[in-house]
N, CA, C and O of each residue as an XYZ file, in Angstrom:
292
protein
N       0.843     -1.187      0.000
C       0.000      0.000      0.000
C       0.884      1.245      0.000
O       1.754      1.201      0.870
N       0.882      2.209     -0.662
C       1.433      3.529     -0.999
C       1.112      4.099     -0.256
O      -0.099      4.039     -0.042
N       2.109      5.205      0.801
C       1.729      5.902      1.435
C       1.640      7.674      1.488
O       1.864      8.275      0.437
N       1.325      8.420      2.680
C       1.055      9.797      1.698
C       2.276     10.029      0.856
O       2.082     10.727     -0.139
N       3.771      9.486      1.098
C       4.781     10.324      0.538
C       4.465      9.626     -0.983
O       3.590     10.104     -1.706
N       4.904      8.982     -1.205
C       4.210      8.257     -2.434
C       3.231      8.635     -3.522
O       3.275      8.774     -4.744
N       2.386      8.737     -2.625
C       1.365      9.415     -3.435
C       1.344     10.783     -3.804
O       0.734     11.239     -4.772
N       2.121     11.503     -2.892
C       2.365     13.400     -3.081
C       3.204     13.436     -4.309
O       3.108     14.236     -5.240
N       4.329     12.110     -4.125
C       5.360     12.448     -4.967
C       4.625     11.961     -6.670
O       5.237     12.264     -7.694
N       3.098     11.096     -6.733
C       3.095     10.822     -7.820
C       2.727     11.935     -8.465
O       3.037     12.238     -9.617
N       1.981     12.617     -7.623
C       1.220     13.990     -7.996
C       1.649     14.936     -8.584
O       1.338     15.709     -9.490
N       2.596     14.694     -7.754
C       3.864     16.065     -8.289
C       4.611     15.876     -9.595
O       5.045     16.660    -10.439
N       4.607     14.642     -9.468
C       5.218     13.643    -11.309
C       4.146     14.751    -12.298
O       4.402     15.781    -12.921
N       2.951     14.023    -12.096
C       2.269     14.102    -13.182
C       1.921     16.026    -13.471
O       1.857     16.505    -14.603
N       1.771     16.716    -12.389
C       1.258     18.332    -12.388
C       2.778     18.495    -13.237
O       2.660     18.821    -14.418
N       4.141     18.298    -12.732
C       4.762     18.890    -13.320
C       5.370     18.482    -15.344
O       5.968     19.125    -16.207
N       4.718     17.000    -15.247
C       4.938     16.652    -16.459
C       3.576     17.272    -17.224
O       3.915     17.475    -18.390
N       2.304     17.617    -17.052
C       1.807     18.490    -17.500
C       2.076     19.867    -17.499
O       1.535     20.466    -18.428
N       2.659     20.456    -16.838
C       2.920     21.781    -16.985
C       4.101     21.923    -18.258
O       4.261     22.703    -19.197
N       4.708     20.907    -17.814
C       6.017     20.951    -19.040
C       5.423     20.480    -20.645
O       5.785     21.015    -21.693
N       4.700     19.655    -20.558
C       3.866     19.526    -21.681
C       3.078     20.900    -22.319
O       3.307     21.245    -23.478
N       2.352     21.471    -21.653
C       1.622     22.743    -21.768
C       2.520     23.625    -22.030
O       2.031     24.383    -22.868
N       3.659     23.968    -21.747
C       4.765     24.428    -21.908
C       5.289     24.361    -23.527
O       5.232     25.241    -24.386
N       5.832     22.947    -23.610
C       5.922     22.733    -24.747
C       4.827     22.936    -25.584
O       5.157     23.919    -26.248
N       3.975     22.666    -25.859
C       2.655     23.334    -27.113
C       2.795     24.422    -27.009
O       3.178     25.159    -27.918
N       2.440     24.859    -25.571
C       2.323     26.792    -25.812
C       3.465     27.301    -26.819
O       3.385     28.145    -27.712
N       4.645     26.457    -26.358
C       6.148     27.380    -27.303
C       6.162     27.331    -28.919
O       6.593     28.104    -29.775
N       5.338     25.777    -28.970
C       4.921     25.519    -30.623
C       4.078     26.132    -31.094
O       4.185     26.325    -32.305
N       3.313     26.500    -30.644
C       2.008     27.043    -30.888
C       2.419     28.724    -31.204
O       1.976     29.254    -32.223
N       3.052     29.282    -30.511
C       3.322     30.846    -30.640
C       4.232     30.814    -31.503
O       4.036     31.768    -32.255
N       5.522     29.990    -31.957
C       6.375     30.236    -33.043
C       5.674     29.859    -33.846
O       6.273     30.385    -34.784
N       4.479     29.129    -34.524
C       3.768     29.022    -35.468
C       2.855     29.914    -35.676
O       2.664     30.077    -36.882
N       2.112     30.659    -34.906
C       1.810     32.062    -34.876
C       0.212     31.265    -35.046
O      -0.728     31.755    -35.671
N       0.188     29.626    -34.157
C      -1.731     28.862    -34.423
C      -2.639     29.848    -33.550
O      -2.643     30.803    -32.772
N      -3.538     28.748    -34.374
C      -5.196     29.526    -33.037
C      -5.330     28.640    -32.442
O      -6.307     27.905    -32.584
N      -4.516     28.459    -31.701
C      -4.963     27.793    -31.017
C      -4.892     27.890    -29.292
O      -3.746     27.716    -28.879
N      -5.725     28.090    -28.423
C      -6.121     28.651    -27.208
C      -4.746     27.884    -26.036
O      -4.402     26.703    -25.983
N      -4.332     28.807    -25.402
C      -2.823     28.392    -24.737
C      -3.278     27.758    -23.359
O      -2.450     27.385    -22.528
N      -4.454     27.674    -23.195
C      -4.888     26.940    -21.901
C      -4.949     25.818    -22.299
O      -4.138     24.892    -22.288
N      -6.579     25.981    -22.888
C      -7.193     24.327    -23.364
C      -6.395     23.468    -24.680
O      -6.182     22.260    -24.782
N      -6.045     24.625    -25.648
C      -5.547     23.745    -27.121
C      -6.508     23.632    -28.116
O      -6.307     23.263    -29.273
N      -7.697     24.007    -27.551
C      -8.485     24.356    -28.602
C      -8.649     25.141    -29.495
O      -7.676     25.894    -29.531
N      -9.458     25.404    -30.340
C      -8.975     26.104    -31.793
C      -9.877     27.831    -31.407
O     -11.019     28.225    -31.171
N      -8.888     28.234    -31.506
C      -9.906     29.876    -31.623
C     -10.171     30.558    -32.917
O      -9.655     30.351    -34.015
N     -11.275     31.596    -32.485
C     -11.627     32.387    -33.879
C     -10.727     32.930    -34.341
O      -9.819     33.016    -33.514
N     -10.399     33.531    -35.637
C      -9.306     33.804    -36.125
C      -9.366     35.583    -35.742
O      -8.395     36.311    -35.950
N     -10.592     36.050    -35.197
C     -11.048     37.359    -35.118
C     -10.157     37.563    -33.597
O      -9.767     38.707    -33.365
N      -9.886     36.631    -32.728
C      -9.298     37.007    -31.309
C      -7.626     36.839    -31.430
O      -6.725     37.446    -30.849
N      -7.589     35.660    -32.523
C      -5.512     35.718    -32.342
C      -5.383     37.017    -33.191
O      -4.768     37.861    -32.540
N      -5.761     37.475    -34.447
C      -5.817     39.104    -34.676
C      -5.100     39.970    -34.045
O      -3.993     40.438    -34.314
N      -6.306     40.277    -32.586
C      -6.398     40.821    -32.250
C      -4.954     40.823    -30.414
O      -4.656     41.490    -29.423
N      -4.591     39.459    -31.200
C      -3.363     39.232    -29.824
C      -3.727     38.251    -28.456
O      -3.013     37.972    -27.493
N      -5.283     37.805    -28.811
C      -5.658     37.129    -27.948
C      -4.965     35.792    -27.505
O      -4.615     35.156    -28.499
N      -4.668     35.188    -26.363
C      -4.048     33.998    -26.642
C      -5.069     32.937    -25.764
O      -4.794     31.740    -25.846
N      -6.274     33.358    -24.903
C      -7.080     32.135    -24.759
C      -8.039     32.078    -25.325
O      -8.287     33.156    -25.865
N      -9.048     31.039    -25.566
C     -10.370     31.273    -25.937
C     -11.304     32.030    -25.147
O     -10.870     32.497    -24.094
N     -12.414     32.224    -25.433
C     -13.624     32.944    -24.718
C     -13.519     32.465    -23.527
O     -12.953     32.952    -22.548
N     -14.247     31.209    -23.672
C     -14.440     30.528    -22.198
C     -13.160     29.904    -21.066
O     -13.205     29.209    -20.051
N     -12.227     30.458    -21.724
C     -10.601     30.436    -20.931
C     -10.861     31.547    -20.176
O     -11.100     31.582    -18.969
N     -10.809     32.325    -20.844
C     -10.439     34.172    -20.659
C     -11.287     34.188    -19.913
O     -11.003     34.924    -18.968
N     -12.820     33.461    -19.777
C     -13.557     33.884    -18.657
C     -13.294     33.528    -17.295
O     -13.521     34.181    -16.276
N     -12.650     32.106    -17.463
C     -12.581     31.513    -16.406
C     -11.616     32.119    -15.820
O     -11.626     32.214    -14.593
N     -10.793     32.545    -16.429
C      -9.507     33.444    -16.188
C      -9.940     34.495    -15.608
O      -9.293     34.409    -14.564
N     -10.342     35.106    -15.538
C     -11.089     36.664    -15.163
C     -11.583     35.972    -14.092
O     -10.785     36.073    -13.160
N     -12.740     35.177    -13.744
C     -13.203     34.852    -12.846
C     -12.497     34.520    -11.568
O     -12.913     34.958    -10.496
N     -11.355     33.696    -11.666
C     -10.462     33.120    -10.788
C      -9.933     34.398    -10.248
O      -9.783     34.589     -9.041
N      -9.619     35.380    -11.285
C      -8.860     36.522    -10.837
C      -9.641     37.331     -9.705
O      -9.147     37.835     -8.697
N     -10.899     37.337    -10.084
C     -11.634     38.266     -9.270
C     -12.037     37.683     -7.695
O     -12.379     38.366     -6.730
N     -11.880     36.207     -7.768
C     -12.291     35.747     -6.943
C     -10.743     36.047     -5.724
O     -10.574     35.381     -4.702
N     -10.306     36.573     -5.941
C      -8.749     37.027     -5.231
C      -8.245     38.440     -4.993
O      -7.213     38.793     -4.422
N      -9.330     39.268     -5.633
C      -9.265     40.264     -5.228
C      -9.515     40.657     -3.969
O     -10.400     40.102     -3.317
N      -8.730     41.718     -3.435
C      -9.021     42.122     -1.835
C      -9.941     43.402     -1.753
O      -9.734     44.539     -2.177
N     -10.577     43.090     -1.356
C     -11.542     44.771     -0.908
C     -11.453     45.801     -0.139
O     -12.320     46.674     -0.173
């Protein structure tokens, strides 16, 4: 049976081999100049990379949202 260290350390495997993954696309993705959204990987309108956008709609929202939820008053 695996215990907490074990298990923290698988965690930490996998968050950081996704981040490095995400990493890597994002870097492909911008020297190719795609539409493609730097969160999810999904394909964006061609009207938002234009314009310099680099997530989709529903990124950017969630994005905003998270942000606000951290604001101090």
């Amino acid at each position: 049976m695996a215990d907490d260290i074990d298990v923290a350390n698988d965690l930490i495997d996998s968050e950081v081999s996704r981040a490095l993954s995400k990493l890597r696309q994002s870097a492909a993705n911008a020297s190719e100049g795609s539409k493609i959204c730097v969160e999810c990987g999904d394909a964006m309108p061609v009207g938002r990379t234009k314009l310099g956008f680099k997530f989709c709609v529903p990124c950017a929202e969630d994005a905003e949202r998270k942000k606000s939820m951290f604001i101090e008053y």
